[in-house]
C-alpha positions in Angstrom: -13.8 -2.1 -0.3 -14.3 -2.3 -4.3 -16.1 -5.2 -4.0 -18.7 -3.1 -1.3 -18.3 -0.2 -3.9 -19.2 -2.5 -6.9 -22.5 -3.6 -4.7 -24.0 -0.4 -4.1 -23.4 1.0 -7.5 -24.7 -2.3 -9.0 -28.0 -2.1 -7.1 -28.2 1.0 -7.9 -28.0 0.7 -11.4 -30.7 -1.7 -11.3 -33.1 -0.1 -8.9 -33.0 3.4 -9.3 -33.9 3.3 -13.6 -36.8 0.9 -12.8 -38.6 2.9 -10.2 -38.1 6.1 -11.9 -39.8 4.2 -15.4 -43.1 3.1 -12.9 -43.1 6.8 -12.0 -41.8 5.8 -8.0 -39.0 8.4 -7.9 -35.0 7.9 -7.6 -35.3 8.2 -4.3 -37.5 5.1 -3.9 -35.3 3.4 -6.2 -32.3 3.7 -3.7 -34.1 2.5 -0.9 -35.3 0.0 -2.5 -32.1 -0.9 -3.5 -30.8 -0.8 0.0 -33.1 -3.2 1.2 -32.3 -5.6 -1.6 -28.8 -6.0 -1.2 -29.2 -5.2 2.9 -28.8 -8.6 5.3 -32.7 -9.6 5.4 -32.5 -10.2 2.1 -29.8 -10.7 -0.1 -26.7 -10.5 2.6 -24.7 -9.0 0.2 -23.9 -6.0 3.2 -23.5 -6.0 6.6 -23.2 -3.0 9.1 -24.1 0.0 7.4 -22.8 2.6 10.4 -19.7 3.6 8.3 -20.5 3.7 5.4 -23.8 6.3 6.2 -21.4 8.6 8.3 -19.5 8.9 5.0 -22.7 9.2 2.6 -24.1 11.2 5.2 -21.6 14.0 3.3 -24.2 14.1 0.4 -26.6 15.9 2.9 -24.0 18.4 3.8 -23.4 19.0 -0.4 -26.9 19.3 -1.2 -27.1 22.2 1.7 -24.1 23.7 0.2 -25.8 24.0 -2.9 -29.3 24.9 -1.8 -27.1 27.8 -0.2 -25.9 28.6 -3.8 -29.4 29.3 -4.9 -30.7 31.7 -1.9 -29.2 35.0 -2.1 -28.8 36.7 1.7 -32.0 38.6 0.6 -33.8 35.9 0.0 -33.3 34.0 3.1 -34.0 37.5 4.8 -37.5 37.3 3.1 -38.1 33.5 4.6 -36.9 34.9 8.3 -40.7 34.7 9.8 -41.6 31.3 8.5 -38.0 30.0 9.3 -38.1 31.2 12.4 -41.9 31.2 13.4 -43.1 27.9 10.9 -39.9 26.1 11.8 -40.0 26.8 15.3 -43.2 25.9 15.9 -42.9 23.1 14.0 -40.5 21.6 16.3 -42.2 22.7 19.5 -45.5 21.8 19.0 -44.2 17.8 17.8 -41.8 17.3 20.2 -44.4 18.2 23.2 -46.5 16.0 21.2 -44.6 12.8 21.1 -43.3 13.8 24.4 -47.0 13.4 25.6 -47.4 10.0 24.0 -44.6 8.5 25.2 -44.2 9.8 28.5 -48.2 8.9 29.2 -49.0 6.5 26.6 -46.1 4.0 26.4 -44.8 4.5 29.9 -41.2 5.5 29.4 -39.2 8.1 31.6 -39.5 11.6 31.2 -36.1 11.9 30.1 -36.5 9.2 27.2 -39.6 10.4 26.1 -38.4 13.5 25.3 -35.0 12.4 23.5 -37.5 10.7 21.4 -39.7 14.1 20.8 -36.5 16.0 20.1 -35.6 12.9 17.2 -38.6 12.7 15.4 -39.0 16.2 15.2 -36.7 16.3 12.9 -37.4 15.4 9.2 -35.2 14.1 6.2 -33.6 16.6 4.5 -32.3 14.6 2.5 -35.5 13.2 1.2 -37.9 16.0 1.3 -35.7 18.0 -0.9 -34.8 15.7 -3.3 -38.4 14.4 -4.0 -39.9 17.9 -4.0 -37.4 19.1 -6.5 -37.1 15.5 -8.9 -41.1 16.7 -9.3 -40.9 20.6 -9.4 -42.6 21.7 -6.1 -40.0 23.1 -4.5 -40.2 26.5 -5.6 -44.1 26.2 -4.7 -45.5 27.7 -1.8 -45.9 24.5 0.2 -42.0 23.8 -1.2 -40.7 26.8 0.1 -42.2 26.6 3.8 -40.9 23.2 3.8 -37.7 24.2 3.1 -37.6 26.9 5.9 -38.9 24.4 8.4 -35.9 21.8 7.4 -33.8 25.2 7.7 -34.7 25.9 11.0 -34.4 22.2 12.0 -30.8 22.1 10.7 -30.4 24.9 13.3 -32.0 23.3 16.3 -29.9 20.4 16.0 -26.8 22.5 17.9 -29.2 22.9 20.9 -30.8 19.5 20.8 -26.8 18.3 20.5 -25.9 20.5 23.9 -28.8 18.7 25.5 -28.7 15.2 24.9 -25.9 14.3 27.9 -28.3 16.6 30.5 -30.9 14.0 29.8 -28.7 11.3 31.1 -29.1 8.6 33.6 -25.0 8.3 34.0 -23.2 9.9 35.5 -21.6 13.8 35.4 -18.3 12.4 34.8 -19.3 9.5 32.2 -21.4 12.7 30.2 -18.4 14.6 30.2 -16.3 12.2 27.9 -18.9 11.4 25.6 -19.0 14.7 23.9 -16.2 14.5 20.3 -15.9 18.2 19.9 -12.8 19.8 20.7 -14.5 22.3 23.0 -16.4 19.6 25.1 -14.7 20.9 28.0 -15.1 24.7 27.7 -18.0 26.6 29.4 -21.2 27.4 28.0 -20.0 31.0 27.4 -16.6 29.7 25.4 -18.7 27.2 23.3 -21.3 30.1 22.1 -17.9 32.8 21.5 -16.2 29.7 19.5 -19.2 28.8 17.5 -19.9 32.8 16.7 -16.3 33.2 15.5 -16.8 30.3 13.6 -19.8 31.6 11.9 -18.4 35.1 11.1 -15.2 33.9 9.9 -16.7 31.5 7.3 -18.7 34.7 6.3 -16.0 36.8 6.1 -14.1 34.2 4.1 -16.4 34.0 1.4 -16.9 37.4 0.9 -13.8 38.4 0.9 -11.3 35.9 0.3 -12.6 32.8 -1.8 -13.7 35.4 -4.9 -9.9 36.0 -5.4 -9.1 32.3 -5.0 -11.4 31.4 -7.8 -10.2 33.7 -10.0 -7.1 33.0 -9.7 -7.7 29.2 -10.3 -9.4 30.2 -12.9 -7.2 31.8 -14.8 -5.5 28.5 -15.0 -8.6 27.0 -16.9 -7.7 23.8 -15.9 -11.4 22.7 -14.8 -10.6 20.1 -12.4 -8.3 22.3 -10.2 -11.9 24.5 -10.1 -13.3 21.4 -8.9 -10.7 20.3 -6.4 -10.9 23.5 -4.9 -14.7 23.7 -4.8 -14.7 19.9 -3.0 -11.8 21.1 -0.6 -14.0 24.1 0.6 -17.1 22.3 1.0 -15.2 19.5 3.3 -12.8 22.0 5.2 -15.9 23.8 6.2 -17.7 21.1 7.2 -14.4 19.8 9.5 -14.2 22.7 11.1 -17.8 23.5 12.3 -17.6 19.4 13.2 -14.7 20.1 15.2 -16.4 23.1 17.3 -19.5 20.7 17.8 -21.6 22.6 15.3 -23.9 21.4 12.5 -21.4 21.0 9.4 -24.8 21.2 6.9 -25.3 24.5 8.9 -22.1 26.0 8.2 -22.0 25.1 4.3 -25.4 26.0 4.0 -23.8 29.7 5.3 -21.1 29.4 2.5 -23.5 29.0 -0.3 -25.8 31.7 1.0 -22.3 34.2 0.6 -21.3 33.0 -2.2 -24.7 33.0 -4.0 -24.0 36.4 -5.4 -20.4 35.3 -6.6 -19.6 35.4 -10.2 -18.5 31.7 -9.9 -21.5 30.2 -8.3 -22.9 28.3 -10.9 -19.7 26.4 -12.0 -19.4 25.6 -8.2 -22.9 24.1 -8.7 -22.1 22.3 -11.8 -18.8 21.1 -10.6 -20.3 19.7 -6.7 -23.4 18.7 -8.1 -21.9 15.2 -9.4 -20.9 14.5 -5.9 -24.0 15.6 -4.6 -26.2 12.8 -6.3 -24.0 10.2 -5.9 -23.6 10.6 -1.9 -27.1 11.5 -1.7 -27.7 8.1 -3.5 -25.4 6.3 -1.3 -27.3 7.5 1.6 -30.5 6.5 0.5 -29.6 3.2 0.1 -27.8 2.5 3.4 -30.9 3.7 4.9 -32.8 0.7 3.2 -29.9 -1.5 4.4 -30.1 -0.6 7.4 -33.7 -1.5 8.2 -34.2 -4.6 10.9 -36.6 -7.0 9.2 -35.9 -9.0 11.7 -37.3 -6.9 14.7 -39.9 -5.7 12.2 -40.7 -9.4 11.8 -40.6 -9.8 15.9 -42.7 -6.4 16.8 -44.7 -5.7 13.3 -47.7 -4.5 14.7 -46.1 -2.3 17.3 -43.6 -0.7 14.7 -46.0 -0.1 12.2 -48.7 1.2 14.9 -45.4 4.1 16.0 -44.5 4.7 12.0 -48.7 5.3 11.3 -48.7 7.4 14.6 -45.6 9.4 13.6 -46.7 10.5 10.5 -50.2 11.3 12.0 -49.1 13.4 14.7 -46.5 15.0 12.3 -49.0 15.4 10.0 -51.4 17.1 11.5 -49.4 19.4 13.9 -47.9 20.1 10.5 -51.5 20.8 8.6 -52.5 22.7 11.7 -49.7 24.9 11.3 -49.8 25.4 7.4 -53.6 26.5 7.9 -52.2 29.2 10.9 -49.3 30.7 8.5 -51.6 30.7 5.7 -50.1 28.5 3.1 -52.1 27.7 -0.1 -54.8 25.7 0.9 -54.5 23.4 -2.2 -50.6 22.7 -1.1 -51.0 22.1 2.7 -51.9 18.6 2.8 -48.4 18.6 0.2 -46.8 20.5 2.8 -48.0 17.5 5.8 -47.0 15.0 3.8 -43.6 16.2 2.9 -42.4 16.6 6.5 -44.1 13.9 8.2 -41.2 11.3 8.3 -38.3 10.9 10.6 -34.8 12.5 9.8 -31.2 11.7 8.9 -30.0 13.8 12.4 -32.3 11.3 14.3 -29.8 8.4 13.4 -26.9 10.8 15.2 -28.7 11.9 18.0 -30.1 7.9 18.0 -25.9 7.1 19.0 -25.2 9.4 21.4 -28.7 8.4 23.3 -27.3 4.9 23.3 -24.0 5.8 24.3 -25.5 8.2 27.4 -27.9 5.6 28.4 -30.8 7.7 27.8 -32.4 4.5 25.9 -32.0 0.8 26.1 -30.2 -0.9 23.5 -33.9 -2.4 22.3 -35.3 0.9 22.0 -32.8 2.9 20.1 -33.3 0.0 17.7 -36.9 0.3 17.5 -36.7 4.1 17.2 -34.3 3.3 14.8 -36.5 1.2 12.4 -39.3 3.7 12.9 -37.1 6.3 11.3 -35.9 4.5 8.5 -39.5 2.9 7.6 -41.2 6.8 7.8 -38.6 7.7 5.3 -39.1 4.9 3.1 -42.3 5.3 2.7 -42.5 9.1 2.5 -41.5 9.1 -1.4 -44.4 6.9 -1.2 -46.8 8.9 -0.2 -45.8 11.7 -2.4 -46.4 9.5 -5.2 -50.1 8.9 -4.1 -50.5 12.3 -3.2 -49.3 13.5 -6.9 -50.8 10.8 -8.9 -54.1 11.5 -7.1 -53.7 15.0 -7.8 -53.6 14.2 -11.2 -56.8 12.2 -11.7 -58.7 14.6 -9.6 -61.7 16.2 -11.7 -62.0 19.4 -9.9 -61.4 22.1 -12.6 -59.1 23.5 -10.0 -55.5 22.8 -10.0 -53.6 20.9 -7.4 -51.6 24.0 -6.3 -50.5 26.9 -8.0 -48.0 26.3 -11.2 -44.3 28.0 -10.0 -43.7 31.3 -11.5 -41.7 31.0 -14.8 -39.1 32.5 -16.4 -40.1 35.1 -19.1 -39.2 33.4 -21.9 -40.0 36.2 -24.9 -37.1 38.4 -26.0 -34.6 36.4 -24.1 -30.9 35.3 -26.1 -28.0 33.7 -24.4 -24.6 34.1 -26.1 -21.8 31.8 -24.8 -18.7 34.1 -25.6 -18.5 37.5 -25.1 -15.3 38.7 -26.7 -14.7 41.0 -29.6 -17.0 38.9 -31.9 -19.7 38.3 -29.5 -19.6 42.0 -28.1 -20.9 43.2 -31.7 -23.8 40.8 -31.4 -24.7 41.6 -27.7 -24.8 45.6 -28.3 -26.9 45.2 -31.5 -29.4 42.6 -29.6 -29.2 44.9 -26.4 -30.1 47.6 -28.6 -33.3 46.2 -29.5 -34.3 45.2 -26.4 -33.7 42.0 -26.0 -32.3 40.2 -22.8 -29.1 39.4 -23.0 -27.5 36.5 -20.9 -23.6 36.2 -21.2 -21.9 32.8 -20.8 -17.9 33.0 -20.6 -14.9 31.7 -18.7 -12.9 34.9 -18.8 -12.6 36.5 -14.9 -11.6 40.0 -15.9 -14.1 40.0 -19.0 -16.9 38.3 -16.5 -15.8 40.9 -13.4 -16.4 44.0 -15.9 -19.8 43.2 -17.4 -20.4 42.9 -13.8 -19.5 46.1 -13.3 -22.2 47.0 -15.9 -25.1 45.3 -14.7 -24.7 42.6 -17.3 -26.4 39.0 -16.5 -23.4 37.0 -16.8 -22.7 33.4 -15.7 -18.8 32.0 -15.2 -18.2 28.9 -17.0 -17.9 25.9 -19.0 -21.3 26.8 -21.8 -20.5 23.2 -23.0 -21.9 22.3 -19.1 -25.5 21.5 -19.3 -26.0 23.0 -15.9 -24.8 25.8 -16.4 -26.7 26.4 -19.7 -29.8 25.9 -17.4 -28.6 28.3 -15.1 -29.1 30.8 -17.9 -32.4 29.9 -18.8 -31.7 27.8 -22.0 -35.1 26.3 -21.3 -36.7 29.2 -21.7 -34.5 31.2 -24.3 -35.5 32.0 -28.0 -31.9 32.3 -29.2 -28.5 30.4 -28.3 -25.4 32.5 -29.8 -22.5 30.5 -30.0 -19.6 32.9 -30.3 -16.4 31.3 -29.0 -13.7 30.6 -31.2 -12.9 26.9 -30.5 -14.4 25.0 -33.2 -14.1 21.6 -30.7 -15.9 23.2 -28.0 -18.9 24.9 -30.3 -19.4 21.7 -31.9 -19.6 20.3 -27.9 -22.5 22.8 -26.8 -24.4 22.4 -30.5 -24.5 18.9 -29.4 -25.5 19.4 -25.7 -27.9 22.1 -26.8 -30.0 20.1 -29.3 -29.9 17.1 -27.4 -31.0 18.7 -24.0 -33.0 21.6 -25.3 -34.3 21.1 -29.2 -36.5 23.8 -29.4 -33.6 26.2 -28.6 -32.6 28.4 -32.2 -28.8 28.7 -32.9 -26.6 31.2 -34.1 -23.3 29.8 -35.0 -19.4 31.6 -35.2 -17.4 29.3 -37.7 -13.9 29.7 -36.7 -12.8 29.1 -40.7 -13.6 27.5 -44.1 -13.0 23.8 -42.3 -15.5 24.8 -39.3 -18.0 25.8 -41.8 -18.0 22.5 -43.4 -18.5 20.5 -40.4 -21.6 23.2 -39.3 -23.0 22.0 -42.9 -22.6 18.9 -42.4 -24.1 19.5 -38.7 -27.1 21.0 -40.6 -26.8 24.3 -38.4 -28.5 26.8 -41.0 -27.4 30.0 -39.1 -23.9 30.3 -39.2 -20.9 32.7 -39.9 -17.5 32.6 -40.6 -15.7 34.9 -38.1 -13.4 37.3 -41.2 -15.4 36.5 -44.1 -17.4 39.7 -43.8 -14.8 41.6 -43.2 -12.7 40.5 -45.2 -15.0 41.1 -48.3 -16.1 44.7 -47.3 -12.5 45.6 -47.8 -12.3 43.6 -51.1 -14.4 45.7 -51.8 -13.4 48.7 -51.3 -10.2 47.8 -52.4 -11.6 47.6 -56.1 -12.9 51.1 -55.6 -9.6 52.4 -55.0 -8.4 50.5 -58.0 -10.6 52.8 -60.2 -13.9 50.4 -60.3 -17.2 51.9 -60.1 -18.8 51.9 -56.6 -21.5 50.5 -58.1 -19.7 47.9 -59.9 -17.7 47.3 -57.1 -20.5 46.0 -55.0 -21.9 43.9 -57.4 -18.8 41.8 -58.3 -18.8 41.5 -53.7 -22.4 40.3 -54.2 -21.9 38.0 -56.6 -18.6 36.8 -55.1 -20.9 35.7 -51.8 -23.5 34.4 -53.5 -21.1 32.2 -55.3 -19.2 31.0 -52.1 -21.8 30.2 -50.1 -23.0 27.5 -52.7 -19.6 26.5 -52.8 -19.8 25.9 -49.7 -22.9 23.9 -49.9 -20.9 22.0 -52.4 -17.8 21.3 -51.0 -18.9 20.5 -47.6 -19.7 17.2 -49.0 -16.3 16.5 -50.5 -14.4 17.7 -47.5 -12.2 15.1 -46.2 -11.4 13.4 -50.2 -8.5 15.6 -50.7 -8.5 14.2 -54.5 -12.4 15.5 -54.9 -11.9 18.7 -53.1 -9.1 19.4 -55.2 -11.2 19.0 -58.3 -14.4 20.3 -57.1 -12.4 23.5 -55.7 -10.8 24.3 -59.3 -13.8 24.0 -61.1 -15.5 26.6 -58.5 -12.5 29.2 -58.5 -13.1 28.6 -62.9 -16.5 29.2 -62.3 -16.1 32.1 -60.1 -14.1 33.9 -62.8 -16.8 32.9 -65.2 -19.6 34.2 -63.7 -17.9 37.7 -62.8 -16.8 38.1 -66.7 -20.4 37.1 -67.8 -21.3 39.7 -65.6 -19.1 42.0 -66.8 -19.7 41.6 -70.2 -23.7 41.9 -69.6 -22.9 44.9 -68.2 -21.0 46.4 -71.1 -23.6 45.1 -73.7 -25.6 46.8 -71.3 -24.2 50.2 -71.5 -23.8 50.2 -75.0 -27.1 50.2 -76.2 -28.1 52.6 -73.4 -25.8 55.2 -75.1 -27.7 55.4 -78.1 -30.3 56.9 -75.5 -30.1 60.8 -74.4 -29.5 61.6 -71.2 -31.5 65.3 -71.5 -34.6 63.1 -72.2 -33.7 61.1 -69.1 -36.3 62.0 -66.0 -36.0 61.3 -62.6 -38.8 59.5 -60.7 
């Protein structure tokens, strides 16, 4: 098992950084990969069924997560082209490779249209990842696609329930082949169960999995978070598995309810991880998987079905993008994006094998046909955008995503006593005000306010994103962890340089290493403070207020190049030593030269009359 883990993360590592540098994409890379170490070339794996089931689990994360990022009135707002676009979508190409099948190549009514209802259905997987590794997902042409792979998801359940009424065994054999635990019910039990089911994962996280969180979180022991973020996505998934229902459906449902939950973008940050590396390790069994050597037997056949596929695809696709009025510079986008085979084929591919409804011979040549339409889809993107690109119309390709307002925006990570003070005054002024903080009571009442808060780690780049660091004028770094602000100035400049900081310095030892850091905005937490009351401590002592306020003056002017100073020798203790004397001597100099300026000062001014004195 290590040495098949050591195998797929080794040709990974290879693959995936050399297509992304000749602009193919990672998912290219991992396919690519998969073919490499697959058993028509290298042999260094064999059957890939296993192993796909289990990366399969990377499709179910990534729906978790897209989930995360629609709020319930969001997906209310996509209801006509989920259910209209999607619909269609799969009705129109399943009737049409039904037709071509059933009349073209012969086969039984029954087969032809197990085949329809497979290639129907697209790669989730790989539309999604591609459109969002280059930024059209939140296009026009990104977001129909989306609601057509929604819909699909959804259609699976039905296309599941019909499968073993297209078979050619018998009633008794169909009856056994069904997993689910309520294979035996009636029809009317199956659609209570999976309504329950719905509803009580709904319920769930409204209502229950808020508390859990912040409980956990109170424990700030991240990787508990974590644990508990994996153990939701995986016991939801079980359970609508169990009832015979999609498990990417039912965590798709989660994320949608907890999409407005304090908490959602740590559970992005802490499942994304996962996410990628499944994902990847689908991606590459997929290029494992593919039959050279029945490509090798039947090449011009197989590559006649994959053109055909993504032609009739295509164009029932295009057809429909003209009807719901997508951007007419995005629909060919929107063709090519859908146009391949899915992941949900392989599984319905299985259980047509096991209910007879195809031959042995052509499951597998459905099979390759899949596989080779996915592989080349990332492809075909890459033409598509790289064509785009040298095109000379003056018009562009499609329409640039709307963007964050970027003006008068600050984020502060920290939102306690110190960063309060800084978050009224900017408020005050009208700027936007973004809070970062890993508090649940202090995130649960700015909540309360109508604050824009995010729950979190601010040292996570994620979540940093999340809260529009690349768009942000200011990042205010008020927590008082010196280890932990000296973690996000280093995330922050690395991922996002043109971002301005605004430092808290815990004490006189934080300060230095901020100097040394070259951070030029930065402030010691009681150093203010702590001076105004010097201050006004002298007054009380029978100084001048005006006197007063000079020697405080002078006293921070003289500190703060100290501290210029001294940052350098911090860490000698024999040199700081030194070096601190001579500036506390120095101090006391410069405040009795003062002094005595002063007094010279005010004695030759007494020669002078104060009658004669006018204002103005």
């Amino acid at each position: 098992m290590l040495t098949l883990a050591l195998i797929y993360l080794g040709a990974a590592l290879i693959a995936v950084p050399i297509a992304k540098r000749l602009g193919l994409g990672s998912v290219l890379g991992y396919l690519i990969a998969g073919i490499l170490i697959g058993p028509f070339v290298l042999s260094l794996v064999g059957d890939q069924t296993e192993v796909m089931h289990f990366a399969e689990f990377g499709v179910v994360m990534m729906l978790f997560l897209i989930g995360l990022e629609l709020q319930p009135s969001r997906l209310w707002t996509l209801r006509h082209s989920i259910v209209g676009l999607g619909g269609l979508q799969v009705l129109l190409s399943t009737g049409a490779i039904f037709a071509i099948t059933y009349y073209g190549l012969g086969l039984a009514w029954q087969s032809a249209l197990a085949i329809g209802l497979m290639l129907a259905l697209s790669s989730t997987a790989i539309v999604i990842q591609s459109l969002e590794e280059k930024g059209w997902l939140k296009l026009d042409a990104g977001q129909n696609s989306f609601s057509v792979l929604l819909f699909q998801d959804i259609a699976v359940i039905p296309i599941l329930a019909l499968m073993p009424l297209l078979s050619f065994l018998p009633a008794s054999a169909v009856d056994g082949s069904s997993h689910s635990l309520v294979s035996d019910w009636s029809a009317m039990g199956k659609v209570g169960i999976s309504i329950a089911v719905i509803v009580t994962i709904i319920l769930a996280g409204k209502y229950i999995s808020t508390p859990i969180f912040r409980y956990i979180s109170q424990t700030h022991m991240r990787e508990i978070f974590t644990v508990f973020a994996l153990f939701l996505v995986i016991a939801i998934a079980l359970l609508m598995q169990t009832v015979g229902l999609s498990p990417a459906l039912g965590t798709f449902l989660a994320g949608v309810v907890l999409a407005e939950s304090e908490f959602r973008h740590e559970l992005e940050a802490d499942i994304e991880p996962f996410k990628g590396l499944l994902l990847g390790l689908f991606f590459v069994t997929v290029g494992a998987s593919i039959d050279f050597g029945l490509l090798a037997e039947n090449s011009l056949l197989i590559l006649l079905l994959v053109v055909g596929l993504v032609a009739i695809k295509g164009l029932v696709l295009y057809g429909l993008a003209h009807l719901f009025s997508i951007n007419s510079r995005q629909r060919l986008l929107f063709s090519l994006a859908l146009a391949q085979g899915g992941e949900f084929a392989f599984v319905l591919l299985s259980l047509s094998r096991e209910l007879s409804i195809l031959s042995s011979e052509e499951a597998s040549i459905v099979t390759l046909v899949v596989a080779l339409s996915m592989v080349i889809t990332p492809l075909l993107l890459m033409i598509y955008d790289r064509a785009q690109k040298f095109q000379k119309s003056s018009a562009p390709a499609f329409d640039k995503p709307e963007e964050i307002e970027a003006s008068r925006h600050v984020i502060i990570a920290g939102y306690g006593r110190f960063g309060q003070v800084i978050g009224r005054l900017l408020k005050a002024q009208g700027y936007e005000v973004s809070v970062l903080d890993h508090s649940p009571s202090q995130i649960d009442l700015l909540r309360r306010f109508g604050n824009k808060v995010f729950y979190g780690d601010a040292a996570r780049k994620e979540l940093l994103e999340a809260a529009g660091a690349n768009t942000a004028d200011l990042l205010v770094i008020a927590i008082d962890d010196p280890h932990k602000t000296i973690e996000i100035i280093d995330i922050a400049r690395k991922h996002y340089p043109n971002l301005k900081l605004a430092v808290r310095a815990r004490d006189r030892r934080h300060a230095y290493e901020l100097i040394r850091m070259k951070v030029g905005t930065f402030n010691r937490e009681t150093f203010d403070s702590a001076l105004v009351l010097a201050v006004e401590s002298l007054k009380l002592l029978g100084n001048d207020d005006i006197d007063a306020e000079r020697a405080g003056r002078l006293f921070r002017e003289h500190d703060v190049e100290s501290m210029n100073l001294l940052a350098e020798l911090w860490g000698d203790d024999h040199s700081y030593g030194v070096a601190i004397k001579q500036r506390m001597d120095d101090l006391t100099q410069v405040l009795a030269q003062d002094t005595e300026a002063k007094d010279k000062f005010n004695t030759c001014d007494s020669t002078v009359n104060p009658n004669e004195v006018k204002e103005g």
